[in-house]
N, C-alpha and C positions, 0 to 999 in steps of 0.2 A: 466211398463218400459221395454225397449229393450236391452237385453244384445249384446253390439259393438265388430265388429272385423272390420280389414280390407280389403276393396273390392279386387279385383283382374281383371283384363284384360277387352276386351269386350267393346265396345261402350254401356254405360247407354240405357236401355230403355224406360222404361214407369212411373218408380216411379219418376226417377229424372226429365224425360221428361214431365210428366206429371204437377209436380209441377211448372217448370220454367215456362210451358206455362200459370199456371193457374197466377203467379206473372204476366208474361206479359199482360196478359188480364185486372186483376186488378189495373195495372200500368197505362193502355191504360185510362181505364172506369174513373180513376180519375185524370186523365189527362186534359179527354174531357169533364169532368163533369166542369171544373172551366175556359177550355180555351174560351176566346172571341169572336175566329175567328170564320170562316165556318168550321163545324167540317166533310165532308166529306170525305177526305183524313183521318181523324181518326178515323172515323165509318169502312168506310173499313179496318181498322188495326184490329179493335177491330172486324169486322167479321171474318179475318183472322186469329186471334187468337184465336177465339172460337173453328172455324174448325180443329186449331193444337189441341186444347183440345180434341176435340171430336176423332180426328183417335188415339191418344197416348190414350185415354181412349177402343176405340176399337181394339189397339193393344193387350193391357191388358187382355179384356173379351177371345181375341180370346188363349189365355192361357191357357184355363182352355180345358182340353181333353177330358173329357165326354165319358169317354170309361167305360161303364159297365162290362170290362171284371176287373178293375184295381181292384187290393185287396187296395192299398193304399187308396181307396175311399169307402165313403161311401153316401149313396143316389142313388137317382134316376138319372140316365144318361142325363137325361129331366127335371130335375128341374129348374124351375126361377133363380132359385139363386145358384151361385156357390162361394164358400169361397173357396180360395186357402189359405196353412200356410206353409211357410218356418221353418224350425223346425229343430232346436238338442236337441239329448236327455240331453246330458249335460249342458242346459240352464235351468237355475234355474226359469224364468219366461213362460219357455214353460210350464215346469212342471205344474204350478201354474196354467195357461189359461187350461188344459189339467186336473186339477182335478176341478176346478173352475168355469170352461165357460162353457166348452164345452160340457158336458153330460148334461148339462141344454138346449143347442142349439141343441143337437141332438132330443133330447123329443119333445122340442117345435117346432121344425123345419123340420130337417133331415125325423122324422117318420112321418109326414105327407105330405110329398113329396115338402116341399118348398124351401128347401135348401138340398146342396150337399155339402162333405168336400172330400178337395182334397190335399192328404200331399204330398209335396215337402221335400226330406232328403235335409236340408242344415250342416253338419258339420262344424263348425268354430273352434270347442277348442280344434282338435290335432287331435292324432293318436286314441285316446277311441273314440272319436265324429265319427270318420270316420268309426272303426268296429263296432258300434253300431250301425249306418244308415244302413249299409251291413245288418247286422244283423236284422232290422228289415226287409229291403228287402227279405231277405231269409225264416221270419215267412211267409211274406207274400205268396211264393209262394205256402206254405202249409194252406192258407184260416186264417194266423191267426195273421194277422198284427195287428188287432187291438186290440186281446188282448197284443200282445207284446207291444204295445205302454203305454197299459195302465200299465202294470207291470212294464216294465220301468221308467213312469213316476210316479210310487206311491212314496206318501214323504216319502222322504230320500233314494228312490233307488241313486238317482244318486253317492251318498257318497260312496257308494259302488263301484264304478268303475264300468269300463266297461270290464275288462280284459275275455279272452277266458273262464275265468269257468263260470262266472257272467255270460257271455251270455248264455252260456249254461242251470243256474239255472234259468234265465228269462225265456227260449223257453219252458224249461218244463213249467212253472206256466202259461205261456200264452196257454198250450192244444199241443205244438206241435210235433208230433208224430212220427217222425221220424228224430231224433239228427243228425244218419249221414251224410245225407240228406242235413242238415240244416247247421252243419259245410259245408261241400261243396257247399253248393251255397253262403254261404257267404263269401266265400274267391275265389269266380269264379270271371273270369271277367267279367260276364254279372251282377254280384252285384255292381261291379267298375263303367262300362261303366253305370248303371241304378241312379247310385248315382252324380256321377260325371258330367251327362245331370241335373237332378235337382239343383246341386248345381251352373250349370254353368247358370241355367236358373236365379236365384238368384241374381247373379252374374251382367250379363244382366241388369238386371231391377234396378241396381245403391245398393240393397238391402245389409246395413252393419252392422244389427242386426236381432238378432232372439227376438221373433217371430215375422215376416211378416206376414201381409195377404193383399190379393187381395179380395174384395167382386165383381162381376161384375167387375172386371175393377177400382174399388177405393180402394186406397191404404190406410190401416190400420197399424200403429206400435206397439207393444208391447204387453203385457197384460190388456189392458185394460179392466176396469167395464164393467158387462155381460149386462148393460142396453146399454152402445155403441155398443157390435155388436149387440142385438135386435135391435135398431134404426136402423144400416147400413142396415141390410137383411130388417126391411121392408120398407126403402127406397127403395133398390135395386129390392124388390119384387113390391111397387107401380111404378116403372121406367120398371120394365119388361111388366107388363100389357097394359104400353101403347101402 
């Protein structure tokens, strides 16, 4: 399940766009499955609407940044498959995909170069959700994002807050080596401005619960069972091949 807050600004993207179009398709297809007449006038609808599907589904893929240099990512810059996740730490269901899924998807996945994981800081539950995203930004310029992630997300970190010590006891446990460092760039603005583009990307894309994901370009909600995202990557992996 998805934990909800409220969208903010931004014309919808691809998630909400992408759904309405796939309703109008399916609206079109049984439409013309039962109507009488000459359905060419509705065949053209119905290619017309595939094709919205198809660009709001290639809006989506083209989301995914594939920059090798990004610590927030993990895999290959080149992989078939790219899983984007909209994520706060203080999401009791991220948590969960984050001890649960995911280091299962990396094994299977990530290290034999067929999937790529690309985190988006989305903070929704306040002022901790927001120093906490900073805060993992800031491990990461020190190569150690993903252990921050994972300390943060071990059960029951979250009860603990996220207050300036707490982060602090996190960066250590995650390896990182230089605190003062680490307070400083997490209170810079280039942590704001770095948080604040992913959150607004979220945003964008109609997204009003954590955790999101993007697989290629198809939209995922919540923590869902680790045999759904294996099904999406290797759909997404048999759709890349062609």
């Amino acid at each position: 399940m998805p934990e909800n807050t409220t969208p903010s600004k931004a014309r919808p993207l691809a998630i909400v766009a992408a759904v309405a179009v796939a309703a109008a398709v399916l609206g079109t297809v049984s439409y013309t499955a039962t109507k009488p007449e000459p359905r060419t006038d509705a065949s053209r609808q119905e290619a017309a609407s595939g094709q919205q599907l198809d660009d709001a589904t290639a809006q989506l893929v083209e989301l995914a940044r594939r920059d090798g240099r990004d610590p927030l990512a993990q895999g290959r810059a080149d992989a078939p498959v790219v899983l984007i996740e909209y994520a706060d730490f203080r999401c009791g269901y991220c948590g969960q995909f984050a001890r649960d899924t995911e280091p299962g998807l990396v094994k299977k996945y990530v290290d034999e170069g067929t999937l790529r994981i690309e985190w988006r800081n989305f903070p929704i539950f306040g002022a901790e959700s927001e120093a906490a995203a900073r805060a993992s930004w800031a491990a990461g310029q020190q190569g150690r994002f993903w252990q921050f992630h994972r300390a943060a997300y071990t059960d029951g970190a979250k009860e603990q807050g996220f207050g300036a010590g707490r982060l602090d006891a996190l960066a250590r446990e995650a390896g990182v080596k230089d605190l003062d460092r680490f307070r400083t760039d997490r209170d810079s603005q280039e942590a704001r401005a770095a948080v604040k583009k992913d959150q607004d990307e979220a945003y964008r894309l109609g997204a009003t619960s954590t955790p999101s994901f993007l697989i290629n370009g198809q939209p995922l909600a919540g923590a869902q069972p680790a045999a759904t995202f294996e099904q999406a990557v290797e759909a997404a992996k048999a759709q890349a091949a062609k």
